[in-house]
RONU-962159 format. One record per residue (C-alpha): z, y, x; residue in three letters; residue number from 1. Coordinates in nm, 4 decimals, always signed. Example, Ala and Ser with C-alpha at 12.3 -4.5 7.8 and 13.67 -1.06 7.14 Angstrom:
% residues 2
(node (+0.7800, -0.4500, +1.2300), "ALA", 1),
(node (+0.7140, -0.1060, +1.3670), "SER", 2),
END
This chain:
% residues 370
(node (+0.4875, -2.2220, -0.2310), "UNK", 1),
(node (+0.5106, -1.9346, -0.4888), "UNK", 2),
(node (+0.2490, -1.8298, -0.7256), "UNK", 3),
(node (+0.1732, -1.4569, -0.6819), "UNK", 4),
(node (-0.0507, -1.1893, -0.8589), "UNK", 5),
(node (-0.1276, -0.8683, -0.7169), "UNK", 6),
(node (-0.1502, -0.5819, -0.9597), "UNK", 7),
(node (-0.3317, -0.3035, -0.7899), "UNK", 8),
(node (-0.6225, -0.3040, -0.5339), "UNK", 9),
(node (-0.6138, +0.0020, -0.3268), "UNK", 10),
(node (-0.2931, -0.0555, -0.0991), "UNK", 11),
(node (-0.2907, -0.3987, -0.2697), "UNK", 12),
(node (-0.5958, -0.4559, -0.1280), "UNK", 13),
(node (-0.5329, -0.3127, +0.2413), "UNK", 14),
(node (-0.1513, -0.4359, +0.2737), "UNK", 15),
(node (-0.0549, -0.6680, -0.0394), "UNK", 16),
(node (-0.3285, -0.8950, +0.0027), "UNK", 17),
(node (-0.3433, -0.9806, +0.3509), "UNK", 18),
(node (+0.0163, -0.9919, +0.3899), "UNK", 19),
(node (+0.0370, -1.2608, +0.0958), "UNK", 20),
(node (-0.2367, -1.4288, +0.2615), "UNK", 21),
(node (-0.0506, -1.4507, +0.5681), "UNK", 22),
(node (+0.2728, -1.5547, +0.4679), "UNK", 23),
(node (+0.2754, -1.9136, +0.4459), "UNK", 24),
(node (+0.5055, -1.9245, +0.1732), "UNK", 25),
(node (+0.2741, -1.7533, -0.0642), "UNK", 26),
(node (-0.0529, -1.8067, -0.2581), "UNK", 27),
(node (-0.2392, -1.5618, -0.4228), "UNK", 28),
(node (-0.3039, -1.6695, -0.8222), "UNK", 29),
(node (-0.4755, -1.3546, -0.9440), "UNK", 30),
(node (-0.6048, -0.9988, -0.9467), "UNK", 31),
(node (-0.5666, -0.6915, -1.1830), "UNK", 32),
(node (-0.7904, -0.4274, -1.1763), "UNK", 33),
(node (-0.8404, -0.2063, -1.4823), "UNK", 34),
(node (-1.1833, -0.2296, -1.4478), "UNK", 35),
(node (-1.2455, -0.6647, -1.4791), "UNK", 36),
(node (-1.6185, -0.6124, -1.3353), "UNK", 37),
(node (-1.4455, -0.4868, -1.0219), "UNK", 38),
(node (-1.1642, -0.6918, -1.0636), "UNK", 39),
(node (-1.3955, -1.0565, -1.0561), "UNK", 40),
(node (-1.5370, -0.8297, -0.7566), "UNK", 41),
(node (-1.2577, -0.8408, -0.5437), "UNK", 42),
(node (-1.0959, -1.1854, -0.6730), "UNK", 43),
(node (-1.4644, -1.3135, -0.4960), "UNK", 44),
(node (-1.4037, -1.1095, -0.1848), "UNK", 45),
(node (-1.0499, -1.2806, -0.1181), "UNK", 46),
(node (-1.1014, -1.5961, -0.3131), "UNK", 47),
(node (-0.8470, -1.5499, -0.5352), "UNK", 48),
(node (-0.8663, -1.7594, -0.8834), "UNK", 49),
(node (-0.8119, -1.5234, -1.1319), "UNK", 50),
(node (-0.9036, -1.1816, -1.2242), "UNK", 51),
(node (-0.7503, -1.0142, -1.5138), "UNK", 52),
(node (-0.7595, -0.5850, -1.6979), "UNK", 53),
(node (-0.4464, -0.6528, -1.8446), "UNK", 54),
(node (-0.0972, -0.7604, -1.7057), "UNK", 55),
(node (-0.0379, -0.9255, -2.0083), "UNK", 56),
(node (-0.2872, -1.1823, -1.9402), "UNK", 57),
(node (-0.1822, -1.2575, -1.6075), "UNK", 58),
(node (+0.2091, -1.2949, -1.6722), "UNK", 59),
(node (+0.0959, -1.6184, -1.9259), "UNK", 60),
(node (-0.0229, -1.7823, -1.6205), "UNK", 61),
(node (+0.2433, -2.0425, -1.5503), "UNK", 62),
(node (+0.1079, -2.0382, -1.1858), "UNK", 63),
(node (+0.2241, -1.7193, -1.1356), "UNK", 64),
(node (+0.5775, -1.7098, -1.0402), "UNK", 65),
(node (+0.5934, -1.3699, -0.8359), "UNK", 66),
(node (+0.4182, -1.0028, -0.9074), "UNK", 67),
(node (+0.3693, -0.7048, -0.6736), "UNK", 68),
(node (+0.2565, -0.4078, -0.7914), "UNK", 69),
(node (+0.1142, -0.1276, -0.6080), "UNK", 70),
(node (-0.0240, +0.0919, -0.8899), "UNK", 71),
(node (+0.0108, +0.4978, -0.9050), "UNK", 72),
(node (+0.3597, +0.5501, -0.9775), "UNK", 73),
(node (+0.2610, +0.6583, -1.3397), "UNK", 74),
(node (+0.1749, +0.2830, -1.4017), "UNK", 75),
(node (+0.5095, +0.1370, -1.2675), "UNK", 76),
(node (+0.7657, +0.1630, -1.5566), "UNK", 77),
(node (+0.5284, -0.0218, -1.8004), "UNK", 78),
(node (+0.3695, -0.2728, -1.5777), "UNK", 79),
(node (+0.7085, -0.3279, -1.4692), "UNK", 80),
(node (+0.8422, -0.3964, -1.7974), "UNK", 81),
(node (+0.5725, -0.6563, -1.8819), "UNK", 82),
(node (+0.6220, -0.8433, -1.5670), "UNK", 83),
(node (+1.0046, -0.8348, -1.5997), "UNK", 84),
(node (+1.0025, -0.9382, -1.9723), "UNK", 85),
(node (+0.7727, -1.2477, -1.8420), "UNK", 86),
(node (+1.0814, -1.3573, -1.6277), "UNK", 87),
(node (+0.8141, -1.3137, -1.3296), "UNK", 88),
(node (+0.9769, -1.1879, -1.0036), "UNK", 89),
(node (+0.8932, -0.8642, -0.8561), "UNK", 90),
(node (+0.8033, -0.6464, -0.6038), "UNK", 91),
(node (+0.7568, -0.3026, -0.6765), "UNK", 92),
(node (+0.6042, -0.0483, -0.4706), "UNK", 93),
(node (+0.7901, +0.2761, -0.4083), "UNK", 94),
(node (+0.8572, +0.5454, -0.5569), "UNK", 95),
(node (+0.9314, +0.2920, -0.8387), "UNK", 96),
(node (+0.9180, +0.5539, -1.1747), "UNK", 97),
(node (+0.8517, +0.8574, -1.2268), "UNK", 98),
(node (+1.2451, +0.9572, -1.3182), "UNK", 99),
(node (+1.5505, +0.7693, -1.2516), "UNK", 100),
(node (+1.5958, +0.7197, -1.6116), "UNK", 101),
(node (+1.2633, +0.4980, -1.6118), "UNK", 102),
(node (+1.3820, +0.3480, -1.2611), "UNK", 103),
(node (+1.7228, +0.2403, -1.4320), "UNK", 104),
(node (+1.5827, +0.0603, -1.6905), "UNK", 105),
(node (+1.3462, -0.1360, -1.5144), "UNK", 106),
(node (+1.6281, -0.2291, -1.2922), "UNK", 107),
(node (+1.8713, -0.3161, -1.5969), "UNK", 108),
(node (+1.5771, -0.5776, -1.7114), "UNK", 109),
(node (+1.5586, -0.7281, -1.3987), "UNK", 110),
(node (+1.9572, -0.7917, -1.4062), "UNK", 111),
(node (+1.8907, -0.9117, -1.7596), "UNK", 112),
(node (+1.6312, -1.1693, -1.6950), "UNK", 113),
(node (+1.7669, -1.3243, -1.3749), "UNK", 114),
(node (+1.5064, -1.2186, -1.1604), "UNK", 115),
(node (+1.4205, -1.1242, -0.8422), "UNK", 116),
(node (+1.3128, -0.7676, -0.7725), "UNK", 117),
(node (+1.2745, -0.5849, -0.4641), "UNK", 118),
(node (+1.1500, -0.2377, -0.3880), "UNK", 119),
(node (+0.8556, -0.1994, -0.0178), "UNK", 120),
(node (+1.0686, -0.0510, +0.2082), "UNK", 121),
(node (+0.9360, -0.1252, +0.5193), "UNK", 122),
(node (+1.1413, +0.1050, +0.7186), "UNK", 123),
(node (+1.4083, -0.1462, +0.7047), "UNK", 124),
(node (+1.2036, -0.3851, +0.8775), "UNK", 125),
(node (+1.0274, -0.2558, +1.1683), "UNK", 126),
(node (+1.1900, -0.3289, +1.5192), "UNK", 127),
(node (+1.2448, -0.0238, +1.6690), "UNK", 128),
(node (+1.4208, +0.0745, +1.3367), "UNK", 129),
(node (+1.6484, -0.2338, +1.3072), "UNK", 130),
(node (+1.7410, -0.1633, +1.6619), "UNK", 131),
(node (+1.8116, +0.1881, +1.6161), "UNK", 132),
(node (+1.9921, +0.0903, +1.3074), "UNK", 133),
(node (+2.2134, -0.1741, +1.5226), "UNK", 134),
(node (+2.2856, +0.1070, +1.7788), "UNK", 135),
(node (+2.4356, +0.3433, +1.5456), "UNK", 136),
(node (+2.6442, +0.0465, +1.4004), "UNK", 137),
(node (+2.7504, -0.0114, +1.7196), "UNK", 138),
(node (+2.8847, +0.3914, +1.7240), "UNK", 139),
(node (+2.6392, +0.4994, +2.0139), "UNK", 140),
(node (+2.6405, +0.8373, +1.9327), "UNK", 141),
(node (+3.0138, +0.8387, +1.8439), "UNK", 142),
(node (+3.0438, +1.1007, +1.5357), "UNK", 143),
(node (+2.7295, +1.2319, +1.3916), "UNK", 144),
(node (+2.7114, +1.6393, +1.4049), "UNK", 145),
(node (+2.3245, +1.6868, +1.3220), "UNK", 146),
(node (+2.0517, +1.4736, +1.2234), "UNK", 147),
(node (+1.6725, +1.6056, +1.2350), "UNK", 148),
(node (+1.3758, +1.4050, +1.0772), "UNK", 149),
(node (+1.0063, +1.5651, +1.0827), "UNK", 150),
(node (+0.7546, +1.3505, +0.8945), "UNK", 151),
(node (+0.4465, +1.5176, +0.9929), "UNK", 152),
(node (+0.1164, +1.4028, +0.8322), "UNK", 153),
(node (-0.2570, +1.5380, +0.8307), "UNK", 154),
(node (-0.3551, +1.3071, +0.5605), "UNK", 155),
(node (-0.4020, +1.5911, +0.3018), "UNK", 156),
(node (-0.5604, +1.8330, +0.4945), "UNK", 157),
(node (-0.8717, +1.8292, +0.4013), "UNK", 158),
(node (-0.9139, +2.0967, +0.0975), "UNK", 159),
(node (-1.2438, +1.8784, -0.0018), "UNK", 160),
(node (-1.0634, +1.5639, -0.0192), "UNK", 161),
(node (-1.1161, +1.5164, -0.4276), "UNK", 162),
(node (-0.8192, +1.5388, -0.7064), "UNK", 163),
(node (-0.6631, +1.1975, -0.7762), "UNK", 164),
(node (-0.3083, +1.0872, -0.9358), "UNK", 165),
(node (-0.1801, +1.2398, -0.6097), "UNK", 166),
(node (-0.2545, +1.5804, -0.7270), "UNK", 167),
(node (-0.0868, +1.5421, -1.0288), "UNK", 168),
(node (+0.3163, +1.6072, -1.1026), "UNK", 169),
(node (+0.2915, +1.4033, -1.4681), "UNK", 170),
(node (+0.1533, +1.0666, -1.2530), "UNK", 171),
(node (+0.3735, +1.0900, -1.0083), "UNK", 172),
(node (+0.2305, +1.2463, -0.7209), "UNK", 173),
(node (+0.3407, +1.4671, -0.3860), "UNK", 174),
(node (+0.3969, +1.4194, -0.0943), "UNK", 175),
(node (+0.7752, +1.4059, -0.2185), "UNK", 176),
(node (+0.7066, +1.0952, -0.3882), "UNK", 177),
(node (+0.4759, +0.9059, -0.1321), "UNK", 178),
(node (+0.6756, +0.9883, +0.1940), "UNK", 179),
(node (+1.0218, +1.1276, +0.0653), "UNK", 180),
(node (+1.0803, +0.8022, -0.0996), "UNK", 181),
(node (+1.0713, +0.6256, +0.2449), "UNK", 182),
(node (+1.3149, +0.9037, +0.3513), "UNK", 183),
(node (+1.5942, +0.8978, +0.1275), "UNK", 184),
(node (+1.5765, +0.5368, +0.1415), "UNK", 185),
(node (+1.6428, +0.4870, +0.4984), "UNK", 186),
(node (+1.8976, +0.7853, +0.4926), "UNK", 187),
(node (+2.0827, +0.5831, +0.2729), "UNK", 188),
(node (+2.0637, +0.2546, +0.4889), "UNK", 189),
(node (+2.1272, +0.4429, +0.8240), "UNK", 190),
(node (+2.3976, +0.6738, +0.7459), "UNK", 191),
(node (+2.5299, +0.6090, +0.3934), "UNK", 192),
(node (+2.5177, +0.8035, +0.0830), "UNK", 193),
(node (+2.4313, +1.1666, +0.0273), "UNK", 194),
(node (+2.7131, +1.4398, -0.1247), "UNK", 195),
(node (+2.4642, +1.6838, -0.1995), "UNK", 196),
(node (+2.0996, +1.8375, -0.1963), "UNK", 197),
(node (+1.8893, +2.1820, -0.1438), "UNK", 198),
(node (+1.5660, +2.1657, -0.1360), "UNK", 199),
(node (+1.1914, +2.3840, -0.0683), "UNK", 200),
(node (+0.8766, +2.2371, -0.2406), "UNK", 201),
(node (+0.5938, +2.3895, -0.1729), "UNK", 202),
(node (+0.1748, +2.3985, -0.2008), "UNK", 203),
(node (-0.0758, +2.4632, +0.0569), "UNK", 204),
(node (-0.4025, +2.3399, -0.0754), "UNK", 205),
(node (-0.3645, +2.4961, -0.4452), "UNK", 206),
(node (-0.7001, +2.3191, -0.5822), "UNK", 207),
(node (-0.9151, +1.9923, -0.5362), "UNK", 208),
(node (-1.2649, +1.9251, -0.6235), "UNK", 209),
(node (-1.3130, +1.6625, -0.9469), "UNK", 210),
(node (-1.4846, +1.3670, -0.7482), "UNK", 211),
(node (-1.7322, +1.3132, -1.0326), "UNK", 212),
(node (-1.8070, +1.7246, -1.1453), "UNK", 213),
(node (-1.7255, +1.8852, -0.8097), "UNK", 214),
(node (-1.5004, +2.1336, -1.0191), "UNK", 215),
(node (-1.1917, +2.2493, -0.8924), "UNK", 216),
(node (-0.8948, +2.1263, -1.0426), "UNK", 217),
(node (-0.5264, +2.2734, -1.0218), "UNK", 218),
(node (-0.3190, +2.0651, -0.7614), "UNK", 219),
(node (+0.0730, +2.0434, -0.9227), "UNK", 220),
(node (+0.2471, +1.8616, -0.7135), "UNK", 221),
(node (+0.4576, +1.9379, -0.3495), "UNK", 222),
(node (+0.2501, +1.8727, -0.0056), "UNK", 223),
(node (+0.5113, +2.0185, +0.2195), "UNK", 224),
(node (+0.8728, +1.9540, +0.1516), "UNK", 225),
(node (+1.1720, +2.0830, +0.3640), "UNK", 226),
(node (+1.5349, +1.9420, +0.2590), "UNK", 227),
(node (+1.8800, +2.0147, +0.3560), "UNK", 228),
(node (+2.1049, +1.6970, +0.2944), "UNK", 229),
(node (+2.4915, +1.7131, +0.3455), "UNK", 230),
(node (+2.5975, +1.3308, +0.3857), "UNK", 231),
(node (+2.9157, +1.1993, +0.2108), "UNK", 232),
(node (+3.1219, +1.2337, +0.5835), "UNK", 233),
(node (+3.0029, +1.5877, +0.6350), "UNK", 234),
(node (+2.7017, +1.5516, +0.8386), "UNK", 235),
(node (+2.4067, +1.7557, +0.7952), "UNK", 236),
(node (+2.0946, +1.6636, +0.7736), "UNK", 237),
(node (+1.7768, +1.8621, +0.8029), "UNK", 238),
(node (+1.4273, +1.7395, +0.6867), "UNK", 239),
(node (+1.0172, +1.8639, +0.7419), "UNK", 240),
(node (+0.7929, +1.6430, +0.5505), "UNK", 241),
(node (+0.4316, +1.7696, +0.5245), "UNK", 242),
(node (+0.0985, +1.6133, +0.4348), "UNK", 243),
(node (-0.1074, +1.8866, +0.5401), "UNK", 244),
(node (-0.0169, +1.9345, +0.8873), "UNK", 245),
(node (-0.1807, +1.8430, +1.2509), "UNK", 246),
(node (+0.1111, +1.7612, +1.4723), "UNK", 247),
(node (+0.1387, +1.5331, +1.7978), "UNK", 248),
(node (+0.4886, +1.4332, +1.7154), "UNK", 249),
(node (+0.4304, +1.2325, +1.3752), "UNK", 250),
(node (+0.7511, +1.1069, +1.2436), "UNK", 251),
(node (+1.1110, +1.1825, +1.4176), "UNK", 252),
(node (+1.4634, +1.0891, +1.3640), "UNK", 253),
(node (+1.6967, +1.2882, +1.6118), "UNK", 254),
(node (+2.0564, +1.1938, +1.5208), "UNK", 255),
(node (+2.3395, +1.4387, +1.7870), "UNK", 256),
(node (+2.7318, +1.3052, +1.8239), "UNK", 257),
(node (+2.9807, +1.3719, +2.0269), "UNK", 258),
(node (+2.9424, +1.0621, +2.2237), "UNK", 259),
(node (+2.5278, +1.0546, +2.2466), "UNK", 260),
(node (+2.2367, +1.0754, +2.1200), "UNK", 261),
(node (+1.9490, +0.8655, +1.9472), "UNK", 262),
(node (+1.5930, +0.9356, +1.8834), "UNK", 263),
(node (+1.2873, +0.7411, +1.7055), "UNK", 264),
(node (+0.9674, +0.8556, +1.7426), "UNK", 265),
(node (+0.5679, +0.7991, +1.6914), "UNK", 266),
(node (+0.2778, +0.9869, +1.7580), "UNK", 267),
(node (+0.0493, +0.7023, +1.6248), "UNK", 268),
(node (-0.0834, +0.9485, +1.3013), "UNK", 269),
(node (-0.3560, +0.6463, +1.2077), "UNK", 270),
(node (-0.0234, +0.3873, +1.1704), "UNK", 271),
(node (+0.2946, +0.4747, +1.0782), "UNK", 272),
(node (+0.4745, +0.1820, +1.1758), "UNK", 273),
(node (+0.3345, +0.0980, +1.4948), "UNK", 274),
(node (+0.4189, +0.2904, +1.7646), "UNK", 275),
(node (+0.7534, +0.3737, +1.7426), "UNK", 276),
(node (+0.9831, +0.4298, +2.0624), "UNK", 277),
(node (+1.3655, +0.5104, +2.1065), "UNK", 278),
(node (+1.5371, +0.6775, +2.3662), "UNK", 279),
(node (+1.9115, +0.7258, +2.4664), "UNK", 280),
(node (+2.1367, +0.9442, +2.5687), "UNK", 281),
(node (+2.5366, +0.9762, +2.6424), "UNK", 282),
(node (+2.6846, +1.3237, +2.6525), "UNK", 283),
(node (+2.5591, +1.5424, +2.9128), "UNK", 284),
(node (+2.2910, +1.2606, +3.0235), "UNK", 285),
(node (+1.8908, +1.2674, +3.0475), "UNK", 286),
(node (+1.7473, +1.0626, +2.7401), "UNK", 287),
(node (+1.6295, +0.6891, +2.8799), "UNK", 288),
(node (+1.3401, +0.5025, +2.6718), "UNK", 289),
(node (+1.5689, +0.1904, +2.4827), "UNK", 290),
(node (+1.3258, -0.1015, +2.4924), "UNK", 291),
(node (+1.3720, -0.3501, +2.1399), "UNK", 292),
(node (+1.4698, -0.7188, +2.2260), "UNK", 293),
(node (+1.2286, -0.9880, +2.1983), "UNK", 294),
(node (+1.4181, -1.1688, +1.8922), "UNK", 295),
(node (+1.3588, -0.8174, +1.6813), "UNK", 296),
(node (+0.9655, -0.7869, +1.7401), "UNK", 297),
(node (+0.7104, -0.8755, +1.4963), "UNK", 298),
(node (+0.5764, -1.2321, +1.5671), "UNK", 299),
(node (+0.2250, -1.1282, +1.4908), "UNK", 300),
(node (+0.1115, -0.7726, +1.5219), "UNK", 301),
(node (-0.1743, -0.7256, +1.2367), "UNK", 302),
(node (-0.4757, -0.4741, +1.3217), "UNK", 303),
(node (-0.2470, -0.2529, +1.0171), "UNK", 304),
(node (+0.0956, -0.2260, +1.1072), "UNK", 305),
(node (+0.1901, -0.2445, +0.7170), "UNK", 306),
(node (+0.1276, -0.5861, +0.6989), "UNK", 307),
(node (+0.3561, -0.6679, +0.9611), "UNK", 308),
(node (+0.6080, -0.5163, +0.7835), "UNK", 309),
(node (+0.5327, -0.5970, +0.4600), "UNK", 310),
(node (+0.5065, -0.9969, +0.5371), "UNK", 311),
(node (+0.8970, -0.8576, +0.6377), "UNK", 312),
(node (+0.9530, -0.7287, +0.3178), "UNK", 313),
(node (+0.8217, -1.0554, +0.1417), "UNK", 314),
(node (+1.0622, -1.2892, +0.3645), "UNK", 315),
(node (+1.3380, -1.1056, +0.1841), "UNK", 316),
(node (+1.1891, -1.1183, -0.1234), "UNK", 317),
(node (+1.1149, -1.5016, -0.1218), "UNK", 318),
(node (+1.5009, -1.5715, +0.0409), "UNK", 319),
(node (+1.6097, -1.4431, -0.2874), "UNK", 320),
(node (+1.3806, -1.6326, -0.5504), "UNK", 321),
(node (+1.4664, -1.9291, -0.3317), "UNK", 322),
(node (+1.8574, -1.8741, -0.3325), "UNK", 323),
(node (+1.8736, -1.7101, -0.6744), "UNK", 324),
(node (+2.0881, -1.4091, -0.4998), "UNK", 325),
(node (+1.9219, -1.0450, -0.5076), "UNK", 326),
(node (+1.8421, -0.9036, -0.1522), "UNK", 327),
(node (+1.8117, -0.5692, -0.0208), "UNK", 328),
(node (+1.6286, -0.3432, -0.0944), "UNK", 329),
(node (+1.6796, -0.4162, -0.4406), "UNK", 330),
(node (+1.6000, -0.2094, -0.7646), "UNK", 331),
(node (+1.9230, -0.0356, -0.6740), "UNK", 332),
(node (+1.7803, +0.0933, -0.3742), "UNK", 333),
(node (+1.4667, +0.2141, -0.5897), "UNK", 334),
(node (+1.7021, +0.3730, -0.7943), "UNK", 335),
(node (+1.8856, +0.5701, -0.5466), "UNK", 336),
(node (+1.6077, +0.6980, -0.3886), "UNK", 337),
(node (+1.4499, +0.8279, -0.7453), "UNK", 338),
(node (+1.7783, +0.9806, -0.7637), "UNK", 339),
(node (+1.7111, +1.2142, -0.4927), "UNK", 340),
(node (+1.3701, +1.2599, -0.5822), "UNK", 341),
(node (+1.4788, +1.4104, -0.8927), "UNK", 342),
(node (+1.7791, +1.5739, -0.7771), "UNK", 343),
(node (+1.4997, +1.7482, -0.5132), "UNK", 344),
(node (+1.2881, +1.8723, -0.7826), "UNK", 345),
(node (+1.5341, +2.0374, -0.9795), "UNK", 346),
(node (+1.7180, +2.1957, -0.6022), "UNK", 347),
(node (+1.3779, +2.3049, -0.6082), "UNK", 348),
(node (+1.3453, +2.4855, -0.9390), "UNK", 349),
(node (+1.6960, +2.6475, -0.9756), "UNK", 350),
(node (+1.6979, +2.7434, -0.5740), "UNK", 351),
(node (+2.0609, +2.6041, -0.5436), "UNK", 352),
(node (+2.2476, +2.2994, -0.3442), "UNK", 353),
(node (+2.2704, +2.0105, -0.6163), "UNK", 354),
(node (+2.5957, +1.7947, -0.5998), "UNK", 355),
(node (+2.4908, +1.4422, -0.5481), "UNK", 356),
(node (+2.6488, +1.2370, -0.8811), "UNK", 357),
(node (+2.7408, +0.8604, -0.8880), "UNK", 358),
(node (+2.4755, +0.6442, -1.0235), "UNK", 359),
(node (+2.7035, +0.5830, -1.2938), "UNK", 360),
(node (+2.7519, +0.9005, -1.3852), "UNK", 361),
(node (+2.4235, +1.0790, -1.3726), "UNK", 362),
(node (+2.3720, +1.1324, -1.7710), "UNK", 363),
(node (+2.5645, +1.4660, -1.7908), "UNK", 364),
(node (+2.3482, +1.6025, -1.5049), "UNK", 365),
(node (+2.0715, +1.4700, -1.6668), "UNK", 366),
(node (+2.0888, +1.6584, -1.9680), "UNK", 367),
(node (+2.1328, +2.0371, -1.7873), "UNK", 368),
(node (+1.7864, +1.9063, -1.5833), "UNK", 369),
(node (+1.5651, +1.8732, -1.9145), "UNK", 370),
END
């Protein structure tokens, strides 16, 4: 059984701590809230031990082998640190900094202290994507010509939902951040590493209300995003990601070869990871629904599909703090994907394609972006 504490209560509290709860290889030790009145609050609620305002204090708890944090992405690098200094284990919700620079250096202190840390990308983990993920292996669609992904979201819409950390470039918010993460990460799984980048950021809803004043406040960060990717082999790869739209067809991957074609799709808006559906294709052929084999499905669908996938995520996680060998997705996964978050940003601000650099050779870029 490993000891875990749960830093963050708004997703930690819809996904983290049910999924720990779940798991049978996992016991919650404690709860940080910034606010300790609220934390005790919620430690009561899920009869958790401890409750703790400061990471600090939880990290002395021997009990406590394991950390997830689920904090604005503002909070990460720092939180990060102290857990990672604590030789605690980790798992880090994404995007995991708020610059690759802060991303690398939370991964080099993981490699330091011997610990395990691993990044929530639940993508990896959902059936329909592990079987879409086995069909290209097995060269279904023969070679890739065009992929398409829409991300389509209505979460944002609302110009009265209030200003939060969302709203805010400095903390780490956009809808660049919150779904593009996701992206770039399972770009990178599916079809390998990206050779370059263009992208379009752009804002709809240009103010929010102040939840306590009702005053408007300036929204600086990206709600719709459209990116032009061209892989390593060539391919290219077009991308719609939007917060502040009402579409049937929530989140599609359409990937065309010469052989076939592939597609995965929802239309569940409410859960993104139920509901997803695949359909085939050889050349010249009607598309055919592909139905997932029982051995890929989730044993146990939760009411939120996030904790299915999650509890996923943790198996990994705990394979690795039980074998001592880092699993994927790893920091180095976080990284990658900050990598392209970045790289978008700047596309964005100098209105050109931006060659993709190794990780290992980023610092040069680096310094033109400041």
């Amino acid at each position: 059984m490993v000891g875990v504490a749960v830093v963050g209560t708004g997703f930690g509290q819809r996904v983290h701590i049910p999924g720990f709860k779940a798991h049978p290889q996992t016991e919650i030790i404690a709860v940080y809230h910034r606010d300790l009145t609220k934390a005790r609050e919620i430690a009561r609620a899920h009869n958790i031990p401890h409750a703790y305002n400061t990471i600090a204090e939880i990290v002395k708890l021997k009990e406590v082998q394991a950390v997830s944090i689920s904090t604005p992405p503002f909070l990460h690098y720092e939180m990060a640190k102290t857990v990672l200094q604590a030789e605690k284990h980790l798992l880090l919700e994404k995007p995991v900094a708020l610059n690759v620079k802060e991303a690398k250096e939370i991964q080099y202190l993981a490699q330091k202290n011997g610990v395990i840390a691993t990044v929530d990308f639940e993508f990896r983990f959902v059936p329909e994507w592990q079987l879409f993920s086995e069909l290209l292996s097995s060269n279904y669609v023969g070679n890739r010509h065009l992929i398409r992904i829409d991300w389509l979201s209505s979460s944002r819409t609302n110009q009265e939902r209030p200003w939060n950390w969302y709203s805010c470039q400095d903390m780490g918010g956009g809808v660049l951040g919150s779904l593009g993460s996701h992206t770039f990460d399972y770009i990178h799984w599916l079809f390998g590493p990206v050779r370059r980048i263009n992208a379009h950021l752009t804002t709809a809803i240009l103010q929010r209300p102040d939840n306590t004043t009702g005053k408007l406040q300036p929204v600086s960060t990206d709600d719709t995003c459209i990116l032009m990717l061209e892989l390593s082999d060539g391919t290219p790869c077009q991308i719609n990601v939007s917060a502040v739209v009402h579409a049937q067809r929530t989140h599609w991957l359409e990937v065309y070869g010469d052989k076939g074609t592939l597609v995965l799709g929802s239309e569940n808006q409410k859960d993104y990871i139920h509901g997803f559906r695949i359909w085939g294709s050889q050349a010249g052929q009607a598309l055919t629904e592909i139905k997932v084999p029982n051995q890929l499905v989730f044993p146990e669908n939760h009411y939120d599909g996030r904790i299915s996938a999650f509890i996923r995520v943790v198996d990994a996680w705990l394979k690795g703090i039980e074998t001592g060998k880092q699993t994927v997705p790893s920091l180095q996964e976080g990284v990658y994907s900050q990598l392209l978050i970045d790289l978008s940003k700047y596309s964005n601000t100098i209105s050109k394609w931006i060659d993709v650099p190794d990780l290992k050779n980023i610092s040069s870029l680096y310094s033109k972006m400041r």
